[in-house]
N, CA, C and O atoms as a GROMACS GRO file, in nm:
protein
  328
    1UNK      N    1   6.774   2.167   3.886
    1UNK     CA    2   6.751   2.287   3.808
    1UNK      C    3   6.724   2.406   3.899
    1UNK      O    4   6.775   2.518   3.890
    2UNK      N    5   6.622   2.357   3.998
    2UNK     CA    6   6.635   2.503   4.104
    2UNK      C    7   6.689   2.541   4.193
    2UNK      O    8   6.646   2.623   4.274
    3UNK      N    9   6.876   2.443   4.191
    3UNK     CA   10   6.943   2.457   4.269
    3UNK      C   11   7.020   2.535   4.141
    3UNK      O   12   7.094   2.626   4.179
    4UNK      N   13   7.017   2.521   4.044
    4UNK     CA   14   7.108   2.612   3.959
    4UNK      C   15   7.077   2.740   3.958
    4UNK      O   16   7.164   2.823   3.933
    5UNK      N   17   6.929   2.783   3.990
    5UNK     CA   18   6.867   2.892   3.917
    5UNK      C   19   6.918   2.975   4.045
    5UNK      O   20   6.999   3.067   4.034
    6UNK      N   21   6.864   2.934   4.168
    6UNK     CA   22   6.929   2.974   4.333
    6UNK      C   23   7.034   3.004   4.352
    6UNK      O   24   7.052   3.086   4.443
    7UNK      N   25   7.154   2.955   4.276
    7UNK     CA   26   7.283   2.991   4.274
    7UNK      C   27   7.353   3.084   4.173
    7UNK      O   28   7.473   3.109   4.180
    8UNK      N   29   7.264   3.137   4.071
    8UNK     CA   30   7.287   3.213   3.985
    8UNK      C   31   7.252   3.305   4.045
    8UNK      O   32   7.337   3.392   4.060
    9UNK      N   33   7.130   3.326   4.101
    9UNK     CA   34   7.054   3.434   4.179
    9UNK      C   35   7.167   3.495   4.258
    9UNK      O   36   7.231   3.590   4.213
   10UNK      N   37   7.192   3.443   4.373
   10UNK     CA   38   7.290   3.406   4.493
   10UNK      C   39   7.387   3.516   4.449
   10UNK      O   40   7.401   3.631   4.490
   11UNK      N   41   7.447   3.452   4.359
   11UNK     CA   42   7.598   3.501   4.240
   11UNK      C   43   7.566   3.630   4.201
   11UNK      O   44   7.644   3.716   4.243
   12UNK      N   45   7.464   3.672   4.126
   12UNK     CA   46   7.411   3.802   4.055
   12UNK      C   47   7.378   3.889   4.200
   12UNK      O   48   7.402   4.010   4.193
   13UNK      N   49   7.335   3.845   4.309
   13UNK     CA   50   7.323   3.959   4.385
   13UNK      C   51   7.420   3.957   4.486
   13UNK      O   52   7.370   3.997   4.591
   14UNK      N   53   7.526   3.930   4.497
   14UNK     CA   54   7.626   3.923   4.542
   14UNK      C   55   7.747   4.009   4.485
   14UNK      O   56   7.838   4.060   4.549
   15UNK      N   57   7.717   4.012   4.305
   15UNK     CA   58   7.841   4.105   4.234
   15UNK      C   59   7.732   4.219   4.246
   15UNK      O   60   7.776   4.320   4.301
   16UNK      N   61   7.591   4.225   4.202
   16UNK     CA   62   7.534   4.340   4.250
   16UNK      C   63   7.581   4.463   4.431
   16UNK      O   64   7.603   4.583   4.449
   17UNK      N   65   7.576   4.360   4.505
   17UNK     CA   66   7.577   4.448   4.640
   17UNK      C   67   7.734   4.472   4.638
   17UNK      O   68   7.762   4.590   4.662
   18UNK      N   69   7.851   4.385   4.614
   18UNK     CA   70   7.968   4.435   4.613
   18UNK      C   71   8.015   4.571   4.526
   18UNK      O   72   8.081   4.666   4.570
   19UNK      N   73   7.976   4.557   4.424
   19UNK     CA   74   7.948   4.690   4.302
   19UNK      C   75   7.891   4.816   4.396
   19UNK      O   76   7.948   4.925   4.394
   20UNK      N   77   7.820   4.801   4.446
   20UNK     CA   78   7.779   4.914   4.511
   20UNK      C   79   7.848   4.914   4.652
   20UNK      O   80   7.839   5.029   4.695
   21UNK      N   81   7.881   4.873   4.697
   21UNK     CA   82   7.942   4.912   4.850
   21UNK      C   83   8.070   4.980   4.788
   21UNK      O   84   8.113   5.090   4.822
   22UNK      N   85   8.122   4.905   4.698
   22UNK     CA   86   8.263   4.939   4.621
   22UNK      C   87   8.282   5.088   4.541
   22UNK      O   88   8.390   5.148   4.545
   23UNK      N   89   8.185   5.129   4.481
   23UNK     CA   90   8.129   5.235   4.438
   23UNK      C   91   8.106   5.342   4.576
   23UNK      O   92   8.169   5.447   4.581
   24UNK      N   93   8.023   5.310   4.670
   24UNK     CA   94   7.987   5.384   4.786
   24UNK      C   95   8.155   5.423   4.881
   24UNK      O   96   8.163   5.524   4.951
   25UNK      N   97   8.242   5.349   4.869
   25UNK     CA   98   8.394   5.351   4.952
   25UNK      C   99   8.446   5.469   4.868
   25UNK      O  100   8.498   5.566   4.923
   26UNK      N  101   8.432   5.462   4.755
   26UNK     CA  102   8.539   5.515   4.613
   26UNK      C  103   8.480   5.651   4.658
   26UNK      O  104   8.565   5.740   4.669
   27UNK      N  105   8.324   5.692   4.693
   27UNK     CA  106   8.284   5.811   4.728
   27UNK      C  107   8.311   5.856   4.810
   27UNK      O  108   8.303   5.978   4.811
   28UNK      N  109   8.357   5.792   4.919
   28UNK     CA  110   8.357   5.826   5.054
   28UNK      C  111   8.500   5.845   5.093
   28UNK      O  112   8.518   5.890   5.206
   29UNK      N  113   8.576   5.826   5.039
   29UNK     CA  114   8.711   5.799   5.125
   29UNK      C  115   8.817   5.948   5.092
   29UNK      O  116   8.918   5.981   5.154
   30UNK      N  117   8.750   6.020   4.973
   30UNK     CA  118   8.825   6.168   4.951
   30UNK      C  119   8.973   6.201   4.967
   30UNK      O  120   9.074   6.164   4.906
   31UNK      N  121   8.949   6.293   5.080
   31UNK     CA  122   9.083   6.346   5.116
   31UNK      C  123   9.099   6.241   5.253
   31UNK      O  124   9.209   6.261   5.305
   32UNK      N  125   9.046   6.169   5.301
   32UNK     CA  126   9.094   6.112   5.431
   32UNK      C  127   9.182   5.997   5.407
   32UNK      O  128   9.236   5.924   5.490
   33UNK      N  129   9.188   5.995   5.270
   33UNK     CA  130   9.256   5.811   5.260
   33UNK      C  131   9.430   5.858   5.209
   33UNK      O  132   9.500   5.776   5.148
   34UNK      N  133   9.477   5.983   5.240
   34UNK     CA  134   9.586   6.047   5.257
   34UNK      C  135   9.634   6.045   5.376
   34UNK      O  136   9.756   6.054   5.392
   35UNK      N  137   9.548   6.033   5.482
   35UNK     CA  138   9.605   6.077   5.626
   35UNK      C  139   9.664   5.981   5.640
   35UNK      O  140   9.644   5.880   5.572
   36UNK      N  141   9.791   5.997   5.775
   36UNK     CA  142   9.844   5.911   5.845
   36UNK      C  143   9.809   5.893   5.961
   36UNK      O  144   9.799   5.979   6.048
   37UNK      N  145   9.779   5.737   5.971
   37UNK     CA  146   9.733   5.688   6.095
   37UNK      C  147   9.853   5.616   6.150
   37UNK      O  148   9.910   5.519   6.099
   38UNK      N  149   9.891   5.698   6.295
   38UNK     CA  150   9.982   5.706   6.357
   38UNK      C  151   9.954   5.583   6.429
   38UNK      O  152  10.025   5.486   6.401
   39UNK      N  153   9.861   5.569   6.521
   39UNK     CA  154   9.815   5.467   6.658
   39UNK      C  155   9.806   5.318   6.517
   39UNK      O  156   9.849   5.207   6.548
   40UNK      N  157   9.757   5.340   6.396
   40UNK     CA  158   9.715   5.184   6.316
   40UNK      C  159   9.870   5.126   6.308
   40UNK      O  160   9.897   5.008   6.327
   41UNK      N  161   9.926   5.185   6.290
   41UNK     CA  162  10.114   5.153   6.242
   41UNK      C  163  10.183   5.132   6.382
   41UNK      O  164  10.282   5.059   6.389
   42UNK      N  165  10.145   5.178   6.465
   42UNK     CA  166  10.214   5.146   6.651
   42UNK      C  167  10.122   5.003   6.670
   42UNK      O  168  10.189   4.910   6.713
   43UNK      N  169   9.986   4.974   6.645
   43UNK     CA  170   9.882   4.867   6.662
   43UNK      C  171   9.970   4.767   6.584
   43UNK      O  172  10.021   4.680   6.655
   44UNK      N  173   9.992   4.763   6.483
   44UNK     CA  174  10.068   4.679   6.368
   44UNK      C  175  10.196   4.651   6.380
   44UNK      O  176  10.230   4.560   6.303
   45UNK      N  177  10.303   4.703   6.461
   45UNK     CA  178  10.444   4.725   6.490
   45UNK      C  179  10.406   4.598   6.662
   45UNK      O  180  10.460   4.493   6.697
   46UNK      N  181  10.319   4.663   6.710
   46UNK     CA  182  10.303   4.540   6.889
   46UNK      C  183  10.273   4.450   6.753
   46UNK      O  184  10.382   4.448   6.696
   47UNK      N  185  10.197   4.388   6.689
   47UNK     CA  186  10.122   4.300   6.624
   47UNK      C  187  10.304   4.191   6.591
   47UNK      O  188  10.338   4.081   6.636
   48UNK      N  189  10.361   4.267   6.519
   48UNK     CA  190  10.460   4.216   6.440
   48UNK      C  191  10.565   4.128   6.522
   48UNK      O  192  10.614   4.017   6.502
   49UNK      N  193  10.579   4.232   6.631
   49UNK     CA  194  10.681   4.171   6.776
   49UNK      C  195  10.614   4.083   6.806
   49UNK      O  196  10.646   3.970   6.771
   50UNK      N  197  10.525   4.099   6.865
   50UNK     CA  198  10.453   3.967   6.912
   50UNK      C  199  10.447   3.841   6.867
   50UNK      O  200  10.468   3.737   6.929
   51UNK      N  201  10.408   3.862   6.720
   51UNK     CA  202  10.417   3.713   6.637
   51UNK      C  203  10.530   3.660   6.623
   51UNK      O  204  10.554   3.540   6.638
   52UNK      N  205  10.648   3.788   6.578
   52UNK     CA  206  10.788   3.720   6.548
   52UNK      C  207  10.826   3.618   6.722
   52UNK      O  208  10.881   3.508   6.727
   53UNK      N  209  10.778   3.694   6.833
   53UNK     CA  210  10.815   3.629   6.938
   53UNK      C  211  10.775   3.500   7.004
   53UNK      O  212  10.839   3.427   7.080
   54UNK      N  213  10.619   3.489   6.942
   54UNK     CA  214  10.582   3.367   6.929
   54UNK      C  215  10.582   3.218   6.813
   54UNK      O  216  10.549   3.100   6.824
   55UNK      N  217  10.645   3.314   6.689
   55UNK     CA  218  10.676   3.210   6.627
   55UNK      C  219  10.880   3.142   6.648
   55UNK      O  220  10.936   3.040   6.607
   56UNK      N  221  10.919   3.235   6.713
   56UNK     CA  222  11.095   3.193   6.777
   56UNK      C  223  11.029   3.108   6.906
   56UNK      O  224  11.060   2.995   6.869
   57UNK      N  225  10.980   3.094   6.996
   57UNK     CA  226  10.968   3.008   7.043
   57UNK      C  227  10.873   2.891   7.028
   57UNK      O  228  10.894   2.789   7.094
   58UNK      N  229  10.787   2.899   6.958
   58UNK     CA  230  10.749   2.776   6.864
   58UNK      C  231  10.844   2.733   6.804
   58UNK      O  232  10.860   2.614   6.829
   59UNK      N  233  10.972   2.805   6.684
   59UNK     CA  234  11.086   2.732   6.606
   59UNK      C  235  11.172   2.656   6.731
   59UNK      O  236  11.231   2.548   6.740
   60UNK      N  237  11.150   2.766   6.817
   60UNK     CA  238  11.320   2.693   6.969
   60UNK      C  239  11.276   2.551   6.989
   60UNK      O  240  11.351   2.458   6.960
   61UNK      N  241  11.164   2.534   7.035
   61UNK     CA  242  11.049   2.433   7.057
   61UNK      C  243  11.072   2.313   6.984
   61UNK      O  244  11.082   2.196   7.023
   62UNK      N  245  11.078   2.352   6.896
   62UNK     CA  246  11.105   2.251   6.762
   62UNK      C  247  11.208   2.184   6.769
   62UNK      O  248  11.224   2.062   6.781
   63UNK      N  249  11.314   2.313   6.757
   63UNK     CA  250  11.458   2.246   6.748
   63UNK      C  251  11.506   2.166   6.874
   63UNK      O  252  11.598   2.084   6.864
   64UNK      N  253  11.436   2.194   7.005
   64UNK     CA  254  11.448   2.075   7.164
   64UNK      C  255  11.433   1.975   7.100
   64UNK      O  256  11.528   1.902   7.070
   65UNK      N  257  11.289   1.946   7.060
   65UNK     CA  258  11.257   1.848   7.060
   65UNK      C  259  11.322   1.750   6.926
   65UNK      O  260  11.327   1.632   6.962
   66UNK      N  261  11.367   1.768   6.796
   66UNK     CA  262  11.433   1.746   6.734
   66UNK      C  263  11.601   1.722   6.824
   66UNK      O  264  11.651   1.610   6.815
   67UNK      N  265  11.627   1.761   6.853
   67UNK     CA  266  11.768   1.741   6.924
   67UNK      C  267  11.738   1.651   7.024
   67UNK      O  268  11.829   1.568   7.027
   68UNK      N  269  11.632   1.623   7.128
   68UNK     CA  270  11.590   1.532   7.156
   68UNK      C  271  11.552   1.371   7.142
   68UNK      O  272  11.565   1.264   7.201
   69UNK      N  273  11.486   1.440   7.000
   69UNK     CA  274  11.502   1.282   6.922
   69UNK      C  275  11.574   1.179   6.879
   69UNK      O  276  11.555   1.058   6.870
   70UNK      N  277  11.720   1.304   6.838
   70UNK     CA  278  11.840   1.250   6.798
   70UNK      C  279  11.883   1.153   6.920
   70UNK      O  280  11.886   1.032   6.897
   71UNK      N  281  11.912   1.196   7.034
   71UNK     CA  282  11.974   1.154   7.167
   71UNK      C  283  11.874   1.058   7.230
   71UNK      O  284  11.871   1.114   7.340
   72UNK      N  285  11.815   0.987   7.239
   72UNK     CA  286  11.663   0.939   7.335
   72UNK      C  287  11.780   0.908   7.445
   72UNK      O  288  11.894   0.861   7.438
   73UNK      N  289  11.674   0.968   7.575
   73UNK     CA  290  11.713   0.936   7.726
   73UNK      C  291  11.722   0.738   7.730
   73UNK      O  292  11.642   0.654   7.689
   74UNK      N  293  11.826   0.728   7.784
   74UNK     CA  294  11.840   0.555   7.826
   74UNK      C  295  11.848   0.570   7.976
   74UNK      O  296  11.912   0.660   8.030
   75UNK      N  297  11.771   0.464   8.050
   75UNK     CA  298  11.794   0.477   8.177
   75UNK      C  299  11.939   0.390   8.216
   75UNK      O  300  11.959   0.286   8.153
   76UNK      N  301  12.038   0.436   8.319
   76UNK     CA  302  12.131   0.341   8.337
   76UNK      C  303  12.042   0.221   8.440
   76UNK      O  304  12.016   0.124   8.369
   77UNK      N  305  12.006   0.208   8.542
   77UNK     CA  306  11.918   0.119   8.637
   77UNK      C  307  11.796   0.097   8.557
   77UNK      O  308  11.712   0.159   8.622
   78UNK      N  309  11.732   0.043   8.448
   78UNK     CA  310  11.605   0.040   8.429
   78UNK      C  311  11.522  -0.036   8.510
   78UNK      O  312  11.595  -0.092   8.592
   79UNK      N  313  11.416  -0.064   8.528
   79UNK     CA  314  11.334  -0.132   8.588
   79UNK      C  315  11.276  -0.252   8.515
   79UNK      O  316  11.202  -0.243   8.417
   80UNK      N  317  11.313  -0.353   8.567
   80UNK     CA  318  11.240  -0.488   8.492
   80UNK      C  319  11.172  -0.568   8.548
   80UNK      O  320  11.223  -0.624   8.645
   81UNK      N  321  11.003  -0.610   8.503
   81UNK     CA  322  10.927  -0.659   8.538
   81UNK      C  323  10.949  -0.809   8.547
   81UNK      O  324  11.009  -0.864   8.454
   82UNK      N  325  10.898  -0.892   8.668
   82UNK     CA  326  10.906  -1.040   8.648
   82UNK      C  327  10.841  -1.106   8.590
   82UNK      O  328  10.864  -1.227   8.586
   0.00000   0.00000   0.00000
């Protein structure tokens, strides 16, 4: 029961403080939330290259080793134990 009451609490002041920060943004943001931010969109553009470049060689990666699988290396001389 006073794990219910704790988590109602929890809950109620949680939509309380969001309500107000949310309210406090809506005041604050005016005429600035028009501007263009030049450097956030150049930050976000490196961001984009980057990932696309690390997720093509993670996919290349993939596809080795898949093509790999298909073929398994056979040795011609193997080595056999007595």
């Amino acid at each position: 029961m006073k794990l219910r009451i704790v988590l109602l609490l929890l809950f109620l002041v949680g939509i309380f403080a969001s309500l107000s920060v949310s309210a406090e943004t809506d005041n604050a943001q005016g005429d600035d939330a028009e501007s263009f931010n030049l450097a956030g969109y150049i930050i976000l553009g490196f961001a984009v290259i980057g990932w696309g470049f690390f997720l093509y060689l993670l996919g290349w990666a993939i596809l080795q080793i898949i093509k790999k699988a298909k073929n398994p290396y056979i040795a011609k001389n193997p080595v056999k134990c007595k």
